[in-house]
C-alpha positions as CSV (number, residue, x, y, z in Angstrom):
1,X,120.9,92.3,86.7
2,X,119.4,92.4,90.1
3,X,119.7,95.4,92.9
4,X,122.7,94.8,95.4
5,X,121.3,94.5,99.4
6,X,122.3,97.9,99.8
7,X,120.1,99.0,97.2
8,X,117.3,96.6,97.8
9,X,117.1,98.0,101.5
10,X,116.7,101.8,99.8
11,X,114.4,100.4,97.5
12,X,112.1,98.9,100.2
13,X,112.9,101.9,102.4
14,X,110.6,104.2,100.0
15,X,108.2,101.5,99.4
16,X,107.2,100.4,102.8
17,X,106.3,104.4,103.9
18,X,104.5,104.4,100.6
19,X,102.3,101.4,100.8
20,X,101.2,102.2,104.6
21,X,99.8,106.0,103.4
22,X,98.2,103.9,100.4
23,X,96.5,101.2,102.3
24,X,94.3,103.2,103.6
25,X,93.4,105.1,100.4
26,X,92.5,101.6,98.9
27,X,90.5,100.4,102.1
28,X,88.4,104.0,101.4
29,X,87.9,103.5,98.3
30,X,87.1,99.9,98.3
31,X,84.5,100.8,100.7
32,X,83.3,103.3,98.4
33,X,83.3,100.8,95.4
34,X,85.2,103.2,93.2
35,X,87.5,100.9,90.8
36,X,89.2,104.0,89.0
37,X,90.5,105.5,92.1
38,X,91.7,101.7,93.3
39,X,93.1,101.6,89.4
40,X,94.9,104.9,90.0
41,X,96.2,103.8,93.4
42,X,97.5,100.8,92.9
43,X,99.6,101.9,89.5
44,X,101.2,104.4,91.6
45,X,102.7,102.1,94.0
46,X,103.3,99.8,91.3
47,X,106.1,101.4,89.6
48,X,107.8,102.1,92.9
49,X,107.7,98.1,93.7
50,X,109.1,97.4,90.5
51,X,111.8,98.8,90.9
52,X,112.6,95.9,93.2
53,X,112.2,93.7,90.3
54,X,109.6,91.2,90.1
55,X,108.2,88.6,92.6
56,X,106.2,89.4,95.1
57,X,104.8,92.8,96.3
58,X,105.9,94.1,92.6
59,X,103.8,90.7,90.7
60,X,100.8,91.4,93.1
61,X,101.2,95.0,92.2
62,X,101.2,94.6,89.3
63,X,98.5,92.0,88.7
64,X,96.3,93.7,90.8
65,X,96.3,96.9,88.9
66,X,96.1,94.7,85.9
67,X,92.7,93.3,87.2
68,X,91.2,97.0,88.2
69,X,91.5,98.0,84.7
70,X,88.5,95.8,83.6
71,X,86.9,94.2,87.2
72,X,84.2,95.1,88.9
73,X,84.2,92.4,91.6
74,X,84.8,93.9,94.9
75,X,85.5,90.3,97.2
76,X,88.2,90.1,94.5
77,X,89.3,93.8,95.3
78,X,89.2,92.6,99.1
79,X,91.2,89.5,98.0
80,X,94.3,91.7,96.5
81,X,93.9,94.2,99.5
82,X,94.5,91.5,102.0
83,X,97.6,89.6,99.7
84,X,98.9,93.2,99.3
85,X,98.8,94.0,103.3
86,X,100.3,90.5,103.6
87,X,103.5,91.7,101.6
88,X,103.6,94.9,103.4
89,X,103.9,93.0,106.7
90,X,106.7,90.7,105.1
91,X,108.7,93.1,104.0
92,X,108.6,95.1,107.1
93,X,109.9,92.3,109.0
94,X,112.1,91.7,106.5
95,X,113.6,95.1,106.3
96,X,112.9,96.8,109.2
């Protein structure tokens, strides 16, 4: 059972203000090479995409956080950041 477009909007609503404070933090702390405070990041704003459902921001959320977990590679990092940025923009075009 998917969310109605009322509850999609509310959804994304949360998530957009959340991912543009969070952005940053991961930019920092790609920077600083530090892949448990990326891990930590990213599973934050992971369970608020999800509750979108899944496909985009919420799968690259998800497999991102996924990847932090284990990887050290930081052009990977980079890689997510930009997909994730990518999303952002998208959904505030979409929703704004």
């Amino acid at each position: 059972m998917g969310l109605s477009d009322e509850e999609a909007k509310d959804s994304v609503a949360e998530l957009i203000p959340q991912l543009e404070v969070e952005i940053p933090l991961i930019e920092t702390a790609i920077q600083n090479g530090d892949f448990h405070k990326l891990e930590r990041i990213t599973h934050g704003i992971k369970g608020s995409a999800t509750n979108l459902g899944t496909g985009g921001v919420s799968d690259l959320l998800t497999d991102y956080n996924t990847y932090l977990k284990t990887g050290t590679d930081i052009d990977i990092a980079k890689a997510y950041l930009e997909h994730l940025v990518h999303y952002t923009n998208e959904l505030k075009s979409q929703y704004s």
